[in-house]
NULUM-233997 format. One record per residue (C-alpha): residue in three letters; residue number from 1; x negated, y, z negated. Coordinates in steps of 0.5 Angstrom, whole numbers, plus 2048, in hexadecimal, padded with zeros to 3 digits. Last residue first. Example, Ala and Ser with C-alpha at 12.3 -4.5 7.8 and 13.67 -1.06 7.14 Angstrom:
// residues 2
+------+-----+-----+-----+-----+
| rest |  nr |  xx |  yy |  zz |
+------+-----+-----+-----+-----+
|  SER |   2 | 7E5 | 7FE | 7F2 |
|  ALA |   1 | 7E7 | 7F7 | 7F0 |
+------+-----+-----+-----+-----+
***
This chain:
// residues 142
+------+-----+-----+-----+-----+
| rest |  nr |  xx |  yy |  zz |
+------+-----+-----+-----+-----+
|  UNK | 142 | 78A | 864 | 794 |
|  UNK | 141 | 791 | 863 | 798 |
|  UNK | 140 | 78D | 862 | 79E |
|  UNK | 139 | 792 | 85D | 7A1 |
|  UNK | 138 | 790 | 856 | 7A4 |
|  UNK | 137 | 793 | 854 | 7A9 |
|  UNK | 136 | 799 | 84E | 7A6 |
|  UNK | 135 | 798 | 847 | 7A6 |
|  UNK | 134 | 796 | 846 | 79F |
|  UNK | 133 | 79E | 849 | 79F |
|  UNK | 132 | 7A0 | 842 | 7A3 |
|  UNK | 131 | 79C | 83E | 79D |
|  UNK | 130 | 79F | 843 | 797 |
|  UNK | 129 | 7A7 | 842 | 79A |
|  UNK | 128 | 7A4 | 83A | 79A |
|  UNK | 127 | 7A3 | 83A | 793 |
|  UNK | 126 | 7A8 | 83E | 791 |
|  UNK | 125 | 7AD | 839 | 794 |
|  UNK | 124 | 7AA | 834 | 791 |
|  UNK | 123 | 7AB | 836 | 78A |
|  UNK | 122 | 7B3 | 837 | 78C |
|  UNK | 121 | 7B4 | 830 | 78F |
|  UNK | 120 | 7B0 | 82D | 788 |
|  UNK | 119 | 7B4 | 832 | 784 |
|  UNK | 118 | 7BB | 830 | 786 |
|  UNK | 117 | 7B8 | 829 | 787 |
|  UNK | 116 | 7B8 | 82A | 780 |
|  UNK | 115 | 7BE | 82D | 77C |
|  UNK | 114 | 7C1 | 827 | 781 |
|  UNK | 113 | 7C5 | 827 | 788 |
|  UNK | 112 | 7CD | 828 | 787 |
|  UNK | 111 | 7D1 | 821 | 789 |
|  UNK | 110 | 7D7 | 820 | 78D |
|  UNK | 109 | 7DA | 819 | 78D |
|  UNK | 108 | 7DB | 817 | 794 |
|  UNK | 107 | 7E2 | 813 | 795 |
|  UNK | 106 | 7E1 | 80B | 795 |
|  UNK | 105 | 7E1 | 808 | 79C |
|  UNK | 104 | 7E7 | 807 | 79F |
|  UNK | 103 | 7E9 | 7FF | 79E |
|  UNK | 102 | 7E7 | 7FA | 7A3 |
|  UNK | 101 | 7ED | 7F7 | 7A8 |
|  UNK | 100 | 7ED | 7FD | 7AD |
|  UNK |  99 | 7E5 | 7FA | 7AD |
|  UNK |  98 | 7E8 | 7F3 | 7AE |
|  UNK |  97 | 7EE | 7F6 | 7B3 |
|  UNK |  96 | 7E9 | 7F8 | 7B8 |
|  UNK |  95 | 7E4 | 7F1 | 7B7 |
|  UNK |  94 | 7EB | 7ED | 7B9 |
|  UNK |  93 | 7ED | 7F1 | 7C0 |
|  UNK |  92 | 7E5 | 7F0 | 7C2 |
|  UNK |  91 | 7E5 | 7E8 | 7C0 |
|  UNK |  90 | 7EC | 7E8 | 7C3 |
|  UNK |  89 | 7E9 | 7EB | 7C9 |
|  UNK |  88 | 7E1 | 7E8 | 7CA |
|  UNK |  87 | 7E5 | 7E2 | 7C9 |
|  UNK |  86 | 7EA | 7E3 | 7CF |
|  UNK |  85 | 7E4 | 7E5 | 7D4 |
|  UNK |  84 | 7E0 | 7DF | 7D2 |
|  UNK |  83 | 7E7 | 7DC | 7D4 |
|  UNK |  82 | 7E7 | 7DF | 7DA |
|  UNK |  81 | 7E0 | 7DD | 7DD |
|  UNK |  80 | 7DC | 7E3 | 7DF |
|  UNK |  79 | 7DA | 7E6 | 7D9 |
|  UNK |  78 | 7DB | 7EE | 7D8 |
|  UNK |  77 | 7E2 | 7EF | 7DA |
|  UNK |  76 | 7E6 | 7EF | 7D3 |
|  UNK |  75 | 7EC | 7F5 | 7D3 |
|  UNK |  74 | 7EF | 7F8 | 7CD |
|  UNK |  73 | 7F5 | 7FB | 7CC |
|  UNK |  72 | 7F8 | 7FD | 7C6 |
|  UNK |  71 | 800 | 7FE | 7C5 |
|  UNK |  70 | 803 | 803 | 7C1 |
|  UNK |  69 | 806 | 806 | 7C7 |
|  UNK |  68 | 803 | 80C | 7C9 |
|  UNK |  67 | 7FD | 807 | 7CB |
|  UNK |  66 | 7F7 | 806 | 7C6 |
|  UNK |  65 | 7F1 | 805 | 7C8 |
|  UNK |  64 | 7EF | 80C | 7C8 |
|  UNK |  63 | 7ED | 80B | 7C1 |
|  UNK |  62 | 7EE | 806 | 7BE |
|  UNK |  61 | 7EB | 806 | 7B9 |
|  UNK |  60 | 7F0 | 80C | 7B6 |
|  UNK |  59 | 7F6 | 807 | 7B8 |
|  UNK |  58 | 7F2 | 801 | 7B4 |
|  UNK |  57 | 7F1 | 805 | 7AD |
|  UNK |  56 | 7F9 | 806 | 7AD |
|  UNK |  55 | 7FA | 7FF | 7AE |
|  UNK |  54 | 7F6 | 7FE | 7A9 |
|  UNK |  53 | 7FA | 802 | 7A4 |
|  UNK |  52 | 801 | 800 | 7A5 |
|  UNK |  51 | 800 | 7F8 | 7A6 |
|  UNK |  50 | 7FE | 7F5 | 7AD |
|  UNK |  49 | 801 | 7EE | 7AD |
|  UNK |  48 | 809 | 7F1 | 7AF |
|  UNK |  47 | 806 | 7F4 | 7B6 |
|  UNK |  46 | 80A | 7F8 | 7B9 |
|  UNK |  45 | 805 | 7FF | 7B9 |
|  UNK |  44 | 7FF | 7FB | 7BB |
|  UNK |  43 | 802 | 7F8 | 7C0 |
|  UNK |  42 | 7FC | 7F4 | 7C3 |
|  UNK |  41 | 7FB | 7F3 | 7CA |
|  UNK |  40 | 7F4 | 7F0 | 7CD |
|  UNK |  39 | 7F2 | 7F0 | 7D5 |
|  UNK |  38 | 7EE | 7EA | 7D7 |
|  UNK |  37 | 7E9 | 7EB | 7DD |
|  UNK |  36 | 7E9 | 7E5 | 7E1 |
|  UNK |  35 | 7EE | 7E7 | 7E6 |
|  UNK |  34 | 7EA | 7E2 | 7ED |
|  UNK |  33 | 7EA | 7E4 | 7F3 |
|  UNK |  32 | 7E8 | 7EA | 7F4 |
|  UNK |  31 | 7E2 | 7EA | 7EE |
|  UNK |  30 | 7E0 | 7E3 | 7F2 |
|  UNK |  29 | 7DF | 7E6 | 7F9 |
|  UNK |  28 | 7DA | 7EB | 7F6 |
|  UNK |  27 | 7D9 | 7ED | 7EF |
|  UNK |  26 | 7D9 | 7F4 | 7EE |
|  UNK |  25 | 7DD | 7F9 | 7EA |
|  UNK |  24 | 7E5 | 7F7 | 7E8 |
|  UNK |  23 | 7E7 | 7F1 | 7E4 |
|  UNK |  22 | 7EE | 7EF | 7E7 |
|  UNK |  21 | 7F4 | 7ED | 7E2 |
|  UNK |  20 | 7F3 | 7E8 | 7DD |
|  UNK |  19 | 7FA | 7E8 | 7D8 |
|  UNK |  18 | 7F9 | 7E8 | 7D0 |
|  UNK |  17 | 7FF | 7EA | 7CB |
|  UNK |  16 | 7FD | 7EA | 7C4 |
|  UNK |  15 | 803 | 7EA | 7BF |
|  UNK |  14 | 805 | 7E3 | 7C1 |
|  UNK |  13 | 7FF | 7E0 | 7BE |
|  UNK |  12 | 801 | 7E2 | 7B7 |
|  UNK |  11 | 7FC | 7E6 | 7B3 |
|  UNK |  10 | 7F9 | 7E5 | 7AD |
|  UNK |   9 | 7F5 | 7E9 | 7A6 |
|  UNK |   8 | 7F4 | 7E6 | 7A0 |
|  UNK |   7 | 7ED | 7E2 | 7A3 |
|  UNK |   6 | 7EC | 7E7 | 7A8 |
|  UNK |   5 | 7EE | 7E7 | 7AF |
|  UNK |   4 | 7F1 | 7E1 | 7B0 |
|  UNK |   3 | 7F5 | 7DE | 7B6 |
|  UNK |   2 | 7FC | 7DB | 7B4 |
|  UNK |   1 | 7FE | 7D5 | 7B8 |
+------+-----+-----+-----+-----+
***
């Protein structure tokens, strides 16, 4: 069953692998016992879903995620039940490729400032210098 990311935008289900491992930190007997955590595996690079530019936007997001491979690798250990765990992952995995999915914000054009705010930043300027000058001991230039 293919698994939404956008409305243009799919994933089949065999392309994301999910295995439960251990969780590591605290939690007594039961952390010992039970593998709640889910690790996630997204082969980004091999995947025929992702077109050009949106993978290319999901390597740069990744960051260090990103195994040598291609591959990125999540891993969801805050809830204690395996299938909250699950979700917390796919929803991760899914909310990555959605900002991937965005377009590039459009360029900055450059702007010169007006003839006027030239003069309003130079006027207050002048004034400030006759401020600081105010300041000054008094010279006995009379």
């Amino acid at each position: 069953m293919p698994i939404e990311v956008t409305q243009s935008l799919w994933l089949d289900d065999d392309e994301v692998q999910v295995r439960a491992v251990r969780a590591s930190g605290p939690g007594g007997q039961h952390v010992n016992k039970v593998s709640t955590a889910i690790e996630l595996r997204f082969d980004v690079r091999g995947s025929p879903s992702l077109p050009e530019p949106v993978r290319a936007r999901l390597y740069k997001l990744s960051g260090n995620r990103l195994t040598m491979d291609g591959v990125l690798v999540l891993v969801a250990q805050e809830h204690r039940s395996q299938e909250m765990n699950r979700q917390a992952a796919m929803e991760r995995l899914l909310d990555l490729i959605r900002e991937a999915a965005k377009p590039p914000p459009p360029p900055r054009k450059k702007t010169r400032p007006t003839y006027a705010s030239k003069l309003k930043r130079l006027e207050g300027k002048s004034k400030r210098s006759g401020v600081k000058a105010m300041r000054g001991k008094p010279r006995g230039d009379d």
